[in-house]
C-alpha angles and dihedrals in degrees: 000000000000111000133272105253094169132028125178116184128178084342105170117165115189129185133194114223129189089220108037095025112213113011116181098210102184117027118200100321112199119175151112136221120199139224107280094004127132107217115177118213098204136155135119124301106293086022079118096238095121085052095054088051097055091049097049082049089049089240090110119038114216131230102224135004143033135294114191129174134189085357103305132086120249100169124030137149099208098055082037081232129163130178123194121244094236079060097048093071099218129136111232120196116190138219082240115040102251091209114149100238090209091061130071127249086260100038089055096046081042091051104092086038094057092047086050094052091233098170115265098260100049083052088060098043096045092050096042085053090053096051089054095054090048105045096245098110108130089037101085102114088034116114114220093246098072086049135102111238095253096062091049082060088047090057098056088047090061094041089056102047084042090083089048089235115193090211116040111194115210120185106187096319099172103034091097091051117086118251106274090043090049089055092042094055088043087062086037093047086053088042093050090043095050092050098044102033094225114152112232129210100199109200111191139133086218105106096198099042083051085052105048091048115038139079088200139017136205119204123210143188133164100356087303126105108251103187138339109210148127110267102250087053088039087052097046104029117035120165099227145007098279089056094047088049104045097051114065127323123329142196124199129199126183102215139173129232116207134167090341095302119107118231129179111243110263097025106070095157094068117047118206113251085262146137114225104241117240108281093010115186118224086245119045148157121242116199133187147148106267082226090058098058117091120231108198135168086230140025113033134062108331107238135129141231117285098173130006119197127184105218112177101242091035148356122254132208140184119214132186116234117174101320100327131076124230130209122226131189122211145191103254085247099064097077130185126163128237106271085019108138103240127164125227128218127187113217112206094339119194119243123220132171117248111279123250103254089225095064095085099042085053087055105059091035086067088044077076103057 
């Protein structure tokens, strides 16, 4: 059983805004990450995993609860305890690159090398290896200005394995890179973690960077844990409607449940070709990938093609059910023409209750803070 690195129990954070009044930012946070272990924090803006972050860093102090790393706390409430981040032996990379322009390549990776009085020639051959592992070998002498972004990124990378941290923080570390460059440092982050051990905590709003990276994600919304799963579980089984939403591509359907039979609101004449889930309520959510309906001449709700569009990878189409419309994702040699009559069928849907109308509005609410 690989070790516990970081251990958040009971962690809350709350503000008090002029504007907003009380926010509690991080509601009851409970997890582990072990030694070695890639564990994304993601969720939408508000949803409090940049402030998890900063607390686990020291930057940000919590209300309630304990933080302890490697074994040992290093915030708690009770104990009244608090531990600096220069003492919590972690590496941080930020969404902006944090280099100091007046200061060399080598002078900025040296930096935290230099505060902590490491001799002189440990310092050269730890930021030369450095260098080496980020592709920045041959740059010493070079300043940030006259480097791409993505060697800048590069730099505070370095910077943060020089000091041969067990934990390394990143808090959306790629989102300012282009694309390409974005898909380039995810391969190079799992390299360097491979080769140097460290364990990394990913916070990001972007699902698909979260995915291809981690080992482990946490879901958030509104300050409150959501899910803690691997990816694969979190994608094709996610316990409510957010999750379902926030990871991949979702279609929603309002449906009614009577008498045991499934209808589409707005259509009560012709049921879907659907179970009623156990326990099913008279009003419920129906959720699925638009890849994962299928679209037939023949079996399934009788409907037809409102819009048809080519995609490259896939065709897309648009379908009225009830009073609402679906989207549904095909491969490009299942064809049907726009105004062509087509059935639908759902294959193993997921159930959830009807949202609380003020979630949303909660959620944006906390995108101000």
């Amino acid at each position: 059983m690989a070790q516990v690195q970081v251990k958040l129990e009971h962690v809350t954070k709350r503000f008090v805004t002029k504007t907003l009044g009380d926010i509690v930012a991080v509601d009851d946070f409970n997890f582990e990450v072990y030694e070695g272990e890639c564990f994304s924090i993601l969720g939408p803006s508000g949803c409090g995993k940049t402030t998890a972050l900063r607390m686990i860093a020291g930057f940000e102090d919590l209300t309630e609860g304990e933080i302890h790393l490697g074994g040992r706390p290093v915030s708690s409430s009770k104990r009244n305890l608090y531990v600096p981040p220069e003492e919590r032996d972690l590496g941080m990379v930020f969404q902006a690159f944090a280099v100091w322009p007046h200061k060399n390549v080598f002078e900025n990776v040296a930096y935290p090398l230099r505060i902590k009085k490491v001799q002189r020639s440990e310092i050269e051959r730890r930021v030369k290896e450095a260098l080496h592992h980020t592709s920045l070998t041959g740059l010493e002498k070079t300043y940030p200005s006259d480097l791409s972004g993505g060697q800048q990124q590069r730099i505070a990378l370095a910077r943060s394995i020089v000091t041969n941290p067990k934990v390394m923080l990143l808090d959306e570390p790629l989102s300012n890179l282009d694309p390409h460059l974005r898909e380039t440092m995810r391969f190079e982050l799992k390299e360097l973690q491979s080769k140097f051990g460290f364990t990394i905590i990913f916070v990001t709003h972007d699902q698909s960077e979260a995915m291809a990276l981690s080992d482990r994600m946490l879901v958030a919304d509104m300050g409150k844990i959501m899910q803690i799963d691997t990816p694969e579980n979190l994608y094709n089984r996610p316990i409510n409607r957010f999750v379902h939403s926030f990871l991949g591509e979702s279609t929603f359907l309002n449906v009614v449940i009577k008498d045991g039979k499934v209808y589409a609101k707005g259509d009560m004449e012709h049921p879907l070709d659907l179970e009623a889930p156990p326990n099913a309520e008279p009003e419920m959510i129906m959720a699925t990938r638009p890849n994962a309906i299928e679209l037939t001449a023949e079996k399934g709700y009788r409907t037809h093609v409102q819009t048809r569009i080519f995609l490259t990878d896939r065709t897309e189409y648009v379908v009225p059910i009830g009073d609402q419309t679906l989207k549904v994702q095909t491969p490009h040699r299942i064809t049907f023409s726009q105004g062509e009559s087509c059935s639908v069928r759902f294959v193993e849907p997921m159930w959830y209750p009807v949202e609380d109308a003020d979630a949303e509005k909660e959620r944006q609410r906390r995108q101000l803070i």
